[in-house]
N, CA, C and O atoms as a GROMACS GRO file, in nm:
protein
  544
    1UNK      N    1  -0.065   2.114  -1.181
    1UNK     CA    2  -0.116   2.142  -1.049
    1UNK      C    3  -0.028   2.072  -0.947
    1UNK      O    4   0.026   1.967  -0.982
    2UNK      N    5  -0.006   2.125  -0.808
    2UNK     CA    6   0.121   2.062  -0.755
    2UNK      C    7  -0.021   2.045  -0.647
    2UNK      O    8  -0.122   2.114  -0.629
    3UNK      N    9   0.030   1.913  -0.588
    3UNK     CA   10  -0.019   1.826  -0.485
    3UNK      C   11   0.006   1.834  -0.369
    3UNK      O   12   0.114   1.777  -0.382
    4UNK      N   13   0.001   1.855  -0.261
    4UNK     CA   14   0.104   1.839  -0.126
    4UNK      C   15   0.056   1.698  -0.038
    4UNK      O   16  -0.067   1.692  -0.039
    5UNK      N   17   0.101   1.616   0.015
    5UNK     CA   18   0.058   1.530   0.125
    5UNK      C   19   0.139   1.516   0.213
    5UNK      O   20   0.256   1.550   0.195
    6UNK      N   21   0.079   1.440   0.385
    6UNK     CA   22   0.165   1.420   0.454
    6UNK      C   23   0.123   1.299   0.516
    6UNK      O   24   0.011   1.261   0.552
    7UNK      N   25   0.220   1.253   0.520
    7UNK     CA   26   0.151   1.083   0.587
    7UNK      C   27   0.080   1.100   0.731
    7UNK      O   28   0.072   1.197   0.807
    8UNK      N   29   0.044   1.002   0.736
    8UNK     CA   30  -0.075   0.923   0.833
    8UNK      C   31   0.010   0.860   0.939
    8UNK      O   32  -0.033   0.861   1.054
    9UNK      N   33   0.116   0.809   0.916
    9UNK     CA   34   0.130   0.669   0.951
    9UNK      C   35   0.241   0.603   0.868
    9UNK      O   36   0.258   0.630   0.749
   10UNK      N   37   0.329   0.504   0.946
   10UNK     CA   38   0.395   0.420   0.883
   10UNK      C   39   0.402   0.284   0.888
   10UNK      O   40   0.320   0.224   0.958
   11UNK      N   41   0.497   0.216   0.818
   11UNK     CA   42   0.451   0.078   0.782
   11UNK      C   43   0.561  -0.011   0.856
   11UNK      O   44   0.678  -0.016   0.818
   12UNK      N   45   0.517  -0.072   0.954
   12UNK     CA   46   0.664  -0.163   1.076
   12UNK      C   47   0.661  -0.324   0.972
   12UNK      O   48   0.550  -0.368   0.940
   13UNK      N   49   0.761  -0.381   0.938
   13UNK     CA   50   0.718  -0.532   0.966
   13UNK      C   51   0.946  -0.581   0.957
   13UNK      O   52   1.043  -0.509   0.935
   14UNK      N   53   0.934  -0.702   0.981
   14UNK     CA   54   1.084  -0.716   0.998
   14UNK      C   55   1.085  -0.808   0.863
   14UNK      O   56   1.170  -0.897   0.852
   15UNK      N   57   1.026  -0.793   0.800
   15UNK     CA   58   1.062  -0.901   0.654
   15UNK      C   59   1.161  -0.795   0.608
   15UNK      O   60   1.164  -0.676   0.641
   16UNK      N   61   1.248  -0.867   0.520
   16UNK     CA   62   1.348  -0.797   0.448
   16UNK      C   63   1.381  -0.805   0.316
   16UNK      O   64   1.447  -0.723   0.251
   17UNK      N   65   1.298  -0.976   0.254
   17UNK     CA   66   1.280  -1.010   0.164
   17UNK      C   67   1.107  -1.013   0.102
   17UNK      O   68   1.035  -1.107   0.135
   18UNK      N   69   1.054  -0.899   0.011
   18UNK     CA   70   0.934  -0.893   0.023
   18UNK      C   71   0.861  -0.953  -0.115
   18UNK      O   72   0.933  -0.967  -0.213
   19UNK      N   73   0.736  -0.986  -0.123
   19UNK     CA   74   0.692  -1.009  -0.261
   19UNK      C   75   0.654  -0.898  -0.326
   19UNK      O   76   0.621  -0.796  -0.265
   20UNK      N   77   0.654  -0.908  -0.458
   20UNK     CA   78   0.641  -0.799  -0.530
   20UNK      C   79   0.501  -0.734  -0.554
   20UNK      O   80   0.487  -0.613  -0.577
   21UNK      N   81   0.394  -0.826  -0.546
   21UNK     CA   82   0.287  -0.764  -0.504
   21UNK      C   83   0.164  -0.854  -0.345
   21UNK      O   84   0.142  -0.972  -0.314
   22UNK      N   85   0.126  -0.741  -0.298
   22UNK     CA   86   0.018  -0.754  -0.172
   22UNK      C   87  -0.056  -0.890  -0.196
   22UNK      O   88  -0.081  -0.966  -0.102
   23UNK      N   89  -0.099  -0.927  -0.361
   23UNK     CA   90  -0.199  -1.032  -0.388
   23UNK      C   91  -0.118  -1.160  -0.362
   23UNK      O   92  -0.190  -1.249  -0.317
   24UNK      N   93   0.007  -1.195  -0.377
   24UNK     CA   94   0.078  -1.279  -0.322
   24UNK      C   95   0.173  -1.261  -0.174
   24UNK      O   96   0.273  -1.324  -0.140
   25UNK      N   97   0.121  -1.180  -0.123
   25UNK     CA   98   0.176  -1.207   0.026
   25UNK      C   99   0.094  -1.230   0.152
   25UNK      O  100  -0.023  -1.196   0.171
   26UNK      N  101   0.178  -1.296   0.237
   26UNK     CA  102   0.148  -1.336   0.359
   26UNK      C  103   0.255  -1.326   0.500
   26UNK      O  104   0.284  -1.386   0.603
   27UNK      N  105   0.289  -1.200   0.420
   27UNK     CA  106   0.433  -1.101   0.541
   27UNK      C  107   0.297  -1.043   0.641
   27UNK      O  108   0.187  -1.004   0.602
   28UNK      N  109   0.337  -1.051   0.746
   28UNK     CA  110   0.271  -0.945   0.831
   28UNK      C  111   0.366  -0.833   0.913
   28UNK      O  112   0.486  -0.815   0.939
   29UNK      N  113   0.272  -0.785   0.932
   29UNK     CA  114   0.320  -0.630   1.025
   29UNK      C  115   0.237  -0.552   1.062
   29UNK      O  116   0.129  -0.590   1.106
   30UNK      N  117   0.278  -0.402   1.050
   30UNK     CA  118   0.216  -0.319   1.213
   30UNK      C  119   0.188  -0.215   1.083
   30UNK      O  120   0.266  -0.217   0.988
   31UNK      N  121   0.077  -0.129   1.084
   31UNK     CA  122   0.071  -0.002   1.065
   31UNK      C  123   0.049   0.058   1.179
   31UNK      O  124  -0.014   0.011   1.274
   32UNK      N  125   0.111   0.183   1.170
   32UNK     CA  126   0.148   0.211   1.310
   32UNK      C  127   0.081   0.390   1.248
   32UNK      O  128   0.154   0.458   1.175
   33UNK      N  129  -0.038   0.432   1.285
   33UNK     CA  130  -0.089   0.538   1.254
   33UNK      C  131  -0.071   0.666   1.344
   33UNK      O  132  -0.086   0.640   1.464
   34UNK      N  133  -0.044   0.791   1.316
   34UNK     CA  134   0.000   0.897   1.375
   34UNK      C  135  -0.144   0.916   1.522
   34UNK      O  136  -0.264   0.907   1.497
   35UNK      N  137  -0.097   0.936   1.639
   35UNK     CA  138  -0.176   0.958   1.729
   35UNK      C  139  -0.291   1.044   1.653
   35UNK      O  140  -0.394   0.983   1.624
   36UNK      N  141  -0.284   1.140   1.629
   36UNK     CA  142  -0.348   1.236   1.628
   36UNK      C  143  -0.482   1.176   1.516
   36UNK      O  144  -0.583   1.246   1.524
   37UNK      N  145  -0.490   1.082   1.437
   37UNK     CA  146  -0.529   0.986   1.290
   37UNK      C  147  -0.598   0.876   1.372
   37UNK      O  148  -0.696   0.822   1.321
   38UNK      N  149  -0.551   0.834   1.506
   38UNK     CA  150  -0.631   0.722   1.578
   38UNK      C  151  -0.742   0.673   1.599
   38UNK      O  152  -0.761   0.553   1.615
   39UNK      N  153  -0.854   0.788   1.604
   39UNK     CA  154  -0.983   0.818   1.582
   39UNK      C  155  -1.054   0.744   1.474
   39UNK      O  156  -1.146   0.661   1.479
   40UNK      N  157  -0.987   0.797   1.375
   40UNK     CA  158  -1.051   0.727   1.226
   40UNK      C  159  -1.054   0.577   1.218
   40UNK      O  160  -1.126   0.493   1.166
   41UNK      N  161  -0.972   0.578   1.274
   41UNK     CA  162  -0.944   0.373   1.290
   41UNK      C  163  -1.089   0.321   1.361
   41UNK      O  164  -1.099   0.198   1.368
   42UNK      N  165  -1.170   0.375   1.398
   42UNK     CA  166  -1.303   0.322   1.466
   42UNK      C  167  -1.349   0.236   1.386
   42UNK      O  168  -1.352   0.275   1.269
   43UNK      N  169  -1.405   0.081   1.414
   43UNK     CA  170  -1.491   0.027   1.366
   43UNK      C  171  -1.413  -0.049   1.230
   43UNK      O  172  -1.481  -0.122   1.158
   44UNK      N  173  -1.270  -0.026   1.202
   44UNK     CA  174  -1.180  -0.142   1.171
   44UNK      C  175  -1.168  -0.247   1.227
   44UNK      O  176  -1.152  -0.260   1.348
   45UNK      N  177  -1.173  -0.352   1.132
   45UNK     CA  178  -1.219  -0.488   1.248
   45UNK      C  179  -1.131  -0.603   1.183
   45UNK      O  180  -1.082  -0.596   1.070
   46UNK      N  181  -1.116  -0.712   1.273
   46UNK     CA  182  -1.030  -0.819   1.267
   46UNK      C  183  -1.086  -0.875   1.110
   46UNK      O  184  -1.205  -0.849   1.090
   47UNK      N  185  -1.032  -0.931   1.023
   47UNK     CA  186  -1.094  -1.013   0.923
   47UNK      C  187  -1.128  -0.951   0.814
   47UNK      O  188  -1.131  -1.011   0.706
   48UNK      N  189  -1.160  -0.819   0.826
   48UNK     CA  190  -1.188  -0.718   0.734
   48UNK      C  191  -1.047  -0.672   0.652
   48UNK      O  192  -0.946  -0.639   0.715
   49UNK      N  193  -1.055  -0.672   0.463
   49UNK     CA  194  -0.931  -0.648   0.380
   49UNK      C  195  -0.957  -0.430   0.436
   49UNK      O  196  -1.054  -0.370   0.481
   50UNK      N  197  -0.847  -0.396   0.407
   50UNK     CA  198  -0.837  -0.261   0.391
   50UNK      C  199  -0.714  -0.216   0.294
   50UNK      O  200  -0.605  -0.271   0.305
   51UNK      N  201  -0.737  -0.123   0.208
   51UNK     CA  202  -0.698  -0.043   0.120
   51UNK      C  203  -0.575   0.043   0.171
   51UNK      O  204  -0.603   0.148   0.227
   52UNK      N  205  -0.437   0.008   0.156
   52UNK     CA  206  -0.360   0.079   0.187
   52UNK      C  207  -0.247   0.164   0.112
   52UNK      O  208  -0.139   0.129   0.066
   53UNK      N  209  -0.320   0.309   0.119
   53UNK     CA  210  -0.255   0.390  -0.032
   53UNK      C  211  -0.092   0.452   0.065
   53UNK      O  212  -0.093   0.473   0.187
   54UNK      N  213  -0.016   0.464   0.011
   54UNK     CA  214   0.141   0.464   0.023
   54UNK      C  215   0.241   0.525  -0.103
   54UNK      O  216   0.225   0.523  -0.225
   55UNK      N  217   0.359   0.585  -0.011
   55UNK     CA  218   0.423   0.681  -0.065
   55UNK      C  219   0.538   0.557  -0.084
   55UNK      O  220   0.579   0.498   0.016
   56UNK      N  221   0.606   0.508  -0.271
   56UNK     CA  222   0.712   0.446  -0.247
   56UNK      C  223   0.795   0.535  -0.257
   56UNK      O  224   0.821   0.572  -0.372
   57UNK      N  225   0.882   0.615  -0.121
   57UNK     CA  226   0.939   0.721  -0.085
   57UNK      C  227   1.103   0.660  -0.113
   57UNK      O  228   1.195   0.735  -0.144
   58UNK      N  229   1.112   0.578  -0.103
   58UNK     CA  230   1.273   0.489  -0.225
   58UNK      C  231   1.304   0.519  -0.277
   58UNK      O  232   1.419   0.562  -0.282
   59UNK      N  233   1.199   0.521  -0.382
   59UNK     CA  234   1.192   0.546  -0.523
   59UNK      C  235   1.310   0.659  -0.597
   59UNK      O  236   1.334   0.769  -0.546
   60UNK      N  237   1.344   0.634  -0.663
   60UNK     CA  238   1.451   0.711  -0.750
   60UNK      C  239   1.383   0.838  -0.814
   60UNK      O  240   1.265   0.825  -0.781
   61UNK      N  241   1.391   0.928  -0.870
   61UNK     CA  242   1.321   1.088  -0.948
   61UNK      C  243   1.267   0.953  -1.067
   61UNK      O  244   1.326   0.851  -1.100
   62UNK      N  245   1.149   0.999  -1.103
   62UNK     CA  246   1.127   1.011  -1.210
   62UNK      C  247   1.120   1.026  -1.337
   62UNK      O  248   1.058   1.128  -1.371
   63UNK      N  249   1.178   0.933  -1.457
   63UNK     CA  250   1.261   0.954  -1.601
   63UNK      C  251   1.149   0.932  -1.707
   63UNK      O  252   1.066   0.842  -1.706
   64UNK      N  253   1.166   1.044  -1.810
   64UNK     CA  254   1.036   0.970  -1.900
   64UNK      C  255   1.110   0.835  -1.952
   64UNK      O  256   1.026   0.747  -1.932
   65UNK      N  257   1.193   0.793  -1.992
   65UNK     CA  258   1.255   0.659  -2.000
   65UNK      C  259   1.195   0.539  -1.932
   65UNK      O  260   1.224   0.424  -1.965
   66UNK      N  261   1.114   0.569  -1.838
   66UNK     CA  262   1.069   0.506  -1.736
   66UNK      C  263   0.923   0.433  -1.782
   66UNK      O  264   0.880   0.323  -1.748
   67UNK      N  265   0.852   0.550  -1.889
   67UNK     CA  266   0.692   0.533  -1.889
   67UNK      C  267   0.676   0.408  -2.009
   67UNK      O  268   0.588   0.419  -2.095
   68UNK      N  269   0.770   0.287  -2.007
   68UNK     CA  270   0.772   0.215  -2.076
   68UNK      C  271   0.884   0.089  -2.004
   68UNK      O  272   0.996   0.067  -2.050
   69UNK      N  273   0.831   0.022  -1.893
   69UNK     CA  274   0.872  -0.113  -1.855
   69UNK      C  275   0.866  -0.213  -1.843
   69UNK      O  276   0.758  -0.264  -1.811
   70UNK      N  277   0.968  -0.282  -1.862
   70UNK     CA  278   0.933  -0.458  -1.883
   70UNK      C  279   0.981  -0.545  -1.734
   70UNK      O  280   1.086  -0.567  -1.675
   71UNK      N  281   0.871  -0.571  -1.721
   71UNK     CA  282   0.847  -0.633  -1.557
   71UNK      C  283   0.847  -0.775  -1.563
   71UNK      O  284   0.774  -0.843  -1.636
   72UNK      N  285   0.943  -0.822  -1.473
   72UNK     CA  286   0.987  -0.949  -1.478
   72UNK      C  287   0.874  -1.044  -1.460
   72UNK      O  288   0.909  -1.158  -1.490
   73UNK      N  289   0.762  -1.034  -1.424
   73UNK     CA  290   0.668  -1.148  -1.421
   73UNK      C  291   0.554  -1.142  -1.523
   73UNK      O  292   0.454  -1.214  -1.528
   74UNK      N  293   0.605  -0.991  -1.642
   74UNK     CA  294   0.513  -1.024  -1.758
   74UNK      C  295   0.596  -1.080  -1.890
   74UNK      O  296   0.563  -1.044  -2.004
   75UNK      N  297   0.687  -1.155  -1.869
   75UNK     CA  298   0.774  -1.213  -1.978
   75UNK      C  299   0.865  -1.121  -2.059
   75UNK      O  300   0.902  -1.132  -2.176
   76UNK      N  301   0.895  -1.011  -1.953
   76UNK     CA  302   0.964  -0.903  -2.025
   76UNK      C  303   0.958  -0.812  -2.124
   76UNK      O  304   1.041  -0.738  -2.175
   77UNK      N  305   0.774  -0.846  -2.150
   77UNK     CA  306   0.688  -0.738  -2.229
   77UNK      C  307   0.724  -0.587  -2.205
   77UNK      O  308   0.724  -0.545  -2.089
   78UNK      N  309   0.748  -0.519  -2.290
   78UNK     CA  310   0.691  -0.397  -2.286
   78UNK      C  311   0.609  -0.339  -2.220
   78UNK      O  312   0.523  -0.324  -2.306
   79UNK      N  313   0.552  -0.275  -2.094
   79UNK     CA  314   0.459  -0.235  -2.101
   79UNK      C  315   0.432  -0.082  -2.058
   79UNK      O  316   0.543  -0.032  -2.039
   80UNK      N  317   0.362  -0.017  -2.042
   80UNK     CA  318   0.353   0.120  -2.048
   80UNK      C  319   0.338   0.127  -1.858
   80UNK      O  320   0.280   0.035  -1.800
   81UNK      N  321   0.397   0.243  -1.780
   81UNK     CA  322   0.393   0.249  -1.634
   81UNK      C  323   0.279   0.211  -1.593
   81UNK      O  324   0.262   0.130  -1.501
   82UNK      N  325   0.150   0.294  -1.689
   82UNK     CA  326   0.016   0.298  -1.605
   82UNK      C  327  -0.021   0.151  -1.635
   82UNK      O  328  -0.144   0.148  -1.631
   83UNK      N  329   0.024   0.038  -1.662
   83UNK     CA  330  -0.033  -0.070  -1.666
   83UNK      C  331   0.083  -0.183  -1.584
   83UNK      O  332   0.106  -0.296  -1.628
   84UNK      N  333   0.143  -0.129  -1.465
   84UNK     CA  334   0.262  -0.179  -1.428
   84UNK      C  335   0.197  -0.136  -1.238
   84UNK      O  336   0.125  -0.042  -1.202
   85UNK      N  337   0.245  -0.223  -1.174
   85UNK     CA  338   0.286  -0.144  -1.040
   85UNK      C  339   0.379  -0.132  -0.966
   85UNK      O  340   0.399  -0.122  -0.845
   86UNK      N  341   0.463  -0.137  -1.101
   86UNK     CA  342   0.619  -0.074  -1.091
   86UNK      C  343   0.614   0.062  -0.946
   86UNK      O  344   0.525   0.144  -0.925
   87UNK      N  345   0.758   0.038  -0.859
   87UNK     CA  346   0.707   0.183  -0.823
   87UNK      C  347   0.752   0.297  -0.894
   87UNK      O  348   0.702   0.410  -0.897
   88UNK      N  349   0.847   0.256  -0.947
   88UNK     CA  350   0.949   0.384  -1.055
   88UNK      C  351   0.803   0.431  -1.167
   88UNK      O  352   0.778   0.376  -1.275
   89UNK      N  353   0.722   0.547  -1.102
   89UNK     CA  354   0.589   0.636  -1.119
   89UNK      C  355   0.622   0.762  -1.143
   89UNK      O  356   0.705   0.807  -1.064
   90UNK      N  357   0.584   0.836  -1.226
   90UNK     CA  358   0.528   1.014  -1.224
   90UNK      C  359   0.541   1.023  -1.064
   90UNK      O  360   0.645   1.058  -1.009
   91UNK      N  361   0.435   0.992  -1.003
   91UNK     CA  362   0.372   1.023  -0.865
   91UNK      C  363   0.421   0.878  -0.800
   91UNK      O  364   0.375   0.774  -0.846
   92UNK      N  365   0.493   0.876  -0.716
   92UNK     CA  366   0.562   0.764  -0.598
   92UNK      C  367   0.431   0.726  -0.541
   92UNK      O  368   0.426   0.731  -0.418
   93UNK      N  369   0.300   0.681  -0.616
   93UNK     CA  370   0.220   0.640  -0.472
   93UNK      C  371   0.206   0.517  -0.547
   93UNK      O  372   0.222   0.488  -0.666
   94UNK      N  373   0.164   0.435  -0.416
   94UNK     CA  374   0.146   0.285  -0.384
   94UNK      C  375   0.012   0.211  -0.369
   94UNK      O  376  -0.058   0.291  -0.307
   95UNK      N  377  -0.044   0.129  -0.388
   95UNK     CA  378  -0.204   0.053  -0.328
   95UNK      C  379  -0.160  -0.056  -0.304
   95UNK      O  380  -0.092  -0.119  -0.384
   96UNK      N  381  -0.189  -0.095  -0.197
   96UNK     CA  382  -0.228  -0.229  -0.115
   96UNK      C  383  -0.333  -0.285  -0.080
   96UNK      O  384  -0.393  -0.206  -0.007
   97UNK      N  385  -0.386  -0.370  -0.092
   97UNK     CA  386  -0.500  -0.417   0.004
   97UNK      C  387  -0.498  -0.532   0.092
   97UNK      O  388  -0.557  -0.635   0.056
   98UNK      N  389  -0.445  -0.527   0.189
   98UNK     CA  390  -0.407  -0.623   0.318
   98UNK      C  391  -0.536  -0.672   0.438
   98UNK      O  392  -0.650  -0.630   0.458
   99UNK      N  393  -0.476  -0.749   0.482
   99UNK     CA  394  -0.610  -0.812   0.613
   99UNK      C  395  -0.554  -0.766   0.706
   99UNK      O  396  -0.438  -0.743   0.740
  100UNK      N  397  -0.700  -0.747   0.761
  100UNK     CA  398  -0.654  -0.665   0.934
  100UNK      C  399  -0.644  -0.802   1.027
  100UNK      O  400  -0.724  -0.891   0.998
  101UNK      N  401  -0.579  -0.818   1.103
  101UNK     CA  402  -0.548  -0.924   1.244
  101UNK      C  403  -0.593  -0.872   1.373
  101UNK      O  404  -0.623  -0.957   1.456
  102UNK      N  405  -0.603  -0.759   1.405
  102UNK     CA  406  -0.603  -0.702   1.507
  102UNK      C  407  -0.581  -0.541   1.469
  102UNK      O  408  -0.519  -0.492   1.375
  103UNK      N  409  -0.671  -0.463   1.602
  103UNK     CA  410  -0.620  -0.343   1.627
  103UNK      C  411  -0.646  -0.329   1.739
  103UNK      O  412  -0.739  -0.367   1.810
  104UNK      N  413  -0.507  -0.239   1.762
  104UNK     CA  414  -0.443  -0.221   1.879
  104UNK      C  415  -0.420  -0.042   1.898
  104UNK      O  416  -0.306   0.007   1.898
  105UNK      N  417  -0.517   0.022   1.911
  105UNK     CA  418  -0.517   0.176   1.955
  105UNK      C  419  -0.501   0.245   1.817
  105UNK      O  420  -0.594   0.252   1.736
  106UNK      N  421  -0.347   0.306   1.790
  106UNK     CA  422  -0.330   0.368   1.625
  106UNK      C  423  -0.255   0.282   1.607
  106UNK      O  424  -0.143   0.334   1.605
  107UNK      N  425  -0.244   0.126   1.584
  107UNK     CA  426  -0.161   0.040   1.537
  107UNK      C  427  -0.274  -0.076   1.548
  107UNK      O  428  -0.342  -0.119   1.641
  108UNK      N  429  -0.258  -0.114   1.368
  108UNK     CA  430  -0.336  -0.192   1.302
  108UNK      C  431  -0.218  -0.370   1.226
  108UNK      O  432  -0.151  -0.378   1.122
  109UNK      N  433  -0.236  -0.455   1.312
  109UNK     CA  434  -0.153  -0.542   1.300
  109UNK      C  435  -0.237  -0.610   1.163
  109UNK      O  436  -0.359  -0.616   1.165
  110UNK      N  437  -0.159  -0.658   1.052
  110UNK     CA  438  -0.199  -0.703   0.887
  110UNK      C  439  -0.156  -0.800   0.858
  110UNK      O  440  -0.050  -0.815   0.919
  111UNK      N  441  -0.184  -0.908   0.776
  111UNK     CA  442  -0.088  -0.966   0.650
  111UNK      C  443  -0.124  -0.941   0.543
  111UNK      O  444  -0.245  -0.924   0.528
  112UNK      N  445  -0.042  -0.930   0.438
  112UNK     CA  446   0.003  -0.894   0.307
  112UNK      C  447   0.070  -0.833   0.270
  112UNK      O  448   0.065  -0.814   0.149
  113UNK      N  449   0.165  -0.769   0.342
  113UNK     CA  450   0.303  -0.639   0.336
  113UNK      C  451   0.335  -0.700   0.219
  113UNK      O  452   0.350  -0.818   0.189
  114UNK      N  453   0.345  -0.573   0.143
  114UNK     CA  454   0.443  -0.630   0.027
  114UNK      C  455   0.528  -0.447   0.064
  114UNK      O  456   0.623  -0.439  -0.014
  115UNK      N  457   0.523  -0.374   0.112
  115UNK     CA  458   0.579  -0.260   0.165
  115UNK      C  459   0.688  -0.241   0.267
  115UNK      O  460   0.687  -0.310   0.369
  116UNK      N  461   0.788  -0.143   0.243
  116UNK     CA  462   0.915  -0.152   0.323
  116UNK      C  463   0.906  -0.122   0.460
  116UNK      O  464   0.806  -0.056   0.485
  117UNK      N  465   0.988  -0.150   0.575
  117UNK     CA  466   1.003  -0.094   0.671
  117UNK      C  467   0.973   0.033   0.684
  117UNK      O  468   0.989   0.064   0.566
  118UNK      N  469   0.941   0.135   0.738
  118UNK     CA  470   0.902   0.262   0.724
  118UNK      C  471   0.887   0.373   0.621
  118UNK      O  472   0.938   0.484   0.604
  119UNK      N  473   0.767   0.276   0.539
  119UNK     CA  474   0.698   0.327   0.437
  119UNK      C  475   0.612   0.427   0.476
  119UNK      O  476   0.560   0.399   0.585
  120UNK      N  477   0.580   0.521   0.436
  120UNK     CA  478   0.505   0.632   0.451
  120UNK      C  479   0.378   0.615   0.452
  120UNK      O  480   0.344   0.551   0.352
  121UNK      N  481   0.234   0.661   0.565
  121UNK     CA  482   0.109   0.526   0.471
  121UNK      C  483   0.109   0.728   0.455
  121UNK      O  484   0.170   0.825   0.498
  122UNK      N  485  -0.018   0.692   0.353
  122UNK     CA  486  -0.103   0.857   0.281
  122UNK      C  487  -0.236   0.827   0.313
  122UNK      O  488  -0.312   0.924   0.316
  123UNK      N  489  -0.291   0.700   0.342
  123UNK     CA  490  -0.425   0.685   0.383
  123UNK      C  491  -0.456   0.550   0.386
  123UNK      O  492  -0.378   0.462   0.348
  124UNK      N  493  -0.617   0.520   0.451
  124UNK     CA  494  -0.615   0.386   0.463
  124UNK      C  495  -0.787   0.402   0.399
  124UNK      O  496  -0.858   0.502   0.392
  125UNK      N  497  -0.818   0.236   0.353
  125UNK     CA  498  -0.959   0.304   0.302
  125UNK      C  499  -1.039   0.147   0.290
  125UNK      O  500  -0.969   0.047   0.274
  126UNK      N  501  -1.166   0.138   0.296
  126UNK     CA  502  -1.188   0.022   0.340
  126UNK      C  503  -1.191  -0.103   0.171
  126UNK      O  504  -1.261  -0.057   0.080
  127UNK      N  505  -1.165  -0.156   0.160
  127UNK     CA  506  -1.174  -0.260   0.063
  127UNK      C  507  -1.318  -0.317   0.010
  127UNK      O  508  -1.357  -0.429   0.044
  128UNK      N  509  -1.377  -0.251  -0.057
  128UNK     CA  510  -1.536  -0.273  -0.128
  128UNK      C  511  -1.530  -0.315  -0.210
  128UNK      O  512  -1.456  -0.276  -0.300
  129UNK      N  513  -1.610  -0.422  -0.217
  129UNK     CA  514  -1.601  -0.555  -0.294
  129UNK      C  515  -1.734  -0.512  -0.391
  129UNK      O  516  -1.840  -0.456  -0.360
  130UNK      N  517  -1.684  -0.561  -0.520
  130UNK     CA  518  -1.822  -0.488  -0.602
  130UNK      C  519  -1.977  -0.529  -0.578
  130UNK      O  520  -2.075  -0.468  -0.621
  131UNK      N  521  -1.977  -0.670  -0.483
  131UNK     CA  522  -2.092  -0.749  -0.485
  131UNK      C  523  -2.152  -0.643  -0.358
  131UNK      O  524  -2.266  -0.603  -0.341
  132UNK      N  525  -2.026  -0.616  -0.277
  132UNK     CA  526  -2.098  -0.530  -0.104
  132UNK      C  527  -2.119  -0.412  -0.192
  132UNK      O  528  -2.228  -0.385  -0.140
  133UNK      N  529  -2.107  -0.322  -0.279
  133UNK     CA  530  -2.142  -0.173  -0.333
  133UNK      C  531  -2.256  -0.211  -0.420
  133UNK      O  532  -2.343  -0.130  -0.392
  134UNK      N  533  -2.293  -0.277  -0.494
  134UNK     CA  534  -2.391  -0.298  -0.515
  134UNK      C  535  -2.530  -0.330  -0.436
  134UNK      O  536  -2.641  -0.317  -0.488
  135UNK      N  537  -2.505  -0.375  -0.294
  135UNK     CA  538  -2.602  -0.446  -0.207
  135UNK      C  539  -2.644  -0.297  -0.137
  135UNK      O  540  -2.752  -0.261  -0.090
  136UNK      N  541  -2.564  -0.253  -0.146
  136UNK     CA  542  -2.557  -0.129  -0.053
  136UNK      C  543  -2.634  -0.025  -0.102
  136UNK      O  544  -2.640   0.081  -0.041
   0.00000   0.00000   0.00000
């Protein structure tokens, strides 16, 4: 089945040296969301984590060679893609979950970039914590 998407929004920050994953960073920057997408941003709020799904649009094609990598911070294990968040994927998409600082119209200022300069966003989604889905 073929998929189509088109981004939302992209990802500003001037780091150049990034961490490899969101759970260890404290880069900040701008999502900078398409006018027309501005709307949805209602009721995003300072302090609040949000879910940020992303195209790693870098990324090289796709090799089955690939669905088996050893990632430098698991001791050079073996491991299979779907247990990696390698971006070299079947499907180039990304998850983040970053803190909001501010919003500013369709630009949502964050820390936790672990994402490039004009990364593609595909959506944003709020960060539910299993204790708040349960209460709920």
């Amino acid at each position: 089945m073929q998929v189509t998407m088109q981004s939302i929004g992209t990802v500003h920050t001037e780091a150049r040296d990034l961490p490899r994953h969101w759970s260890v960073s404290d880069v900040k920057g701008t999502l900078e969301i398409d006018a027309e997408y501005a709307q949805g941003l209602t009721g995003i709020q300072p302090g609040e984590e949000i879910v940020v799904i992303f195209s790693f649009h870098e990324s090289p094609e796709f090799k089955s060679k690939s669905l088996q990598q050893r990632p430098p911070h698991m001791n050079g294990e073996k491991k299979g893609v779907f247990r990696t968040c390698s971006p070299y994927r079947p499907n180039p998409v990304g998850l983040s979950v970053v803190e909001v600082l501010a919003v500013h119209g369709n630009r949502i200022d964050v820390r936790g970039i672990d994402m490039r300069e004009g990364t593609p966003i595909l959506d944003i989604k709020p960060h539910v914590k299993k204790e708040e889905a349960s209460a709920a």
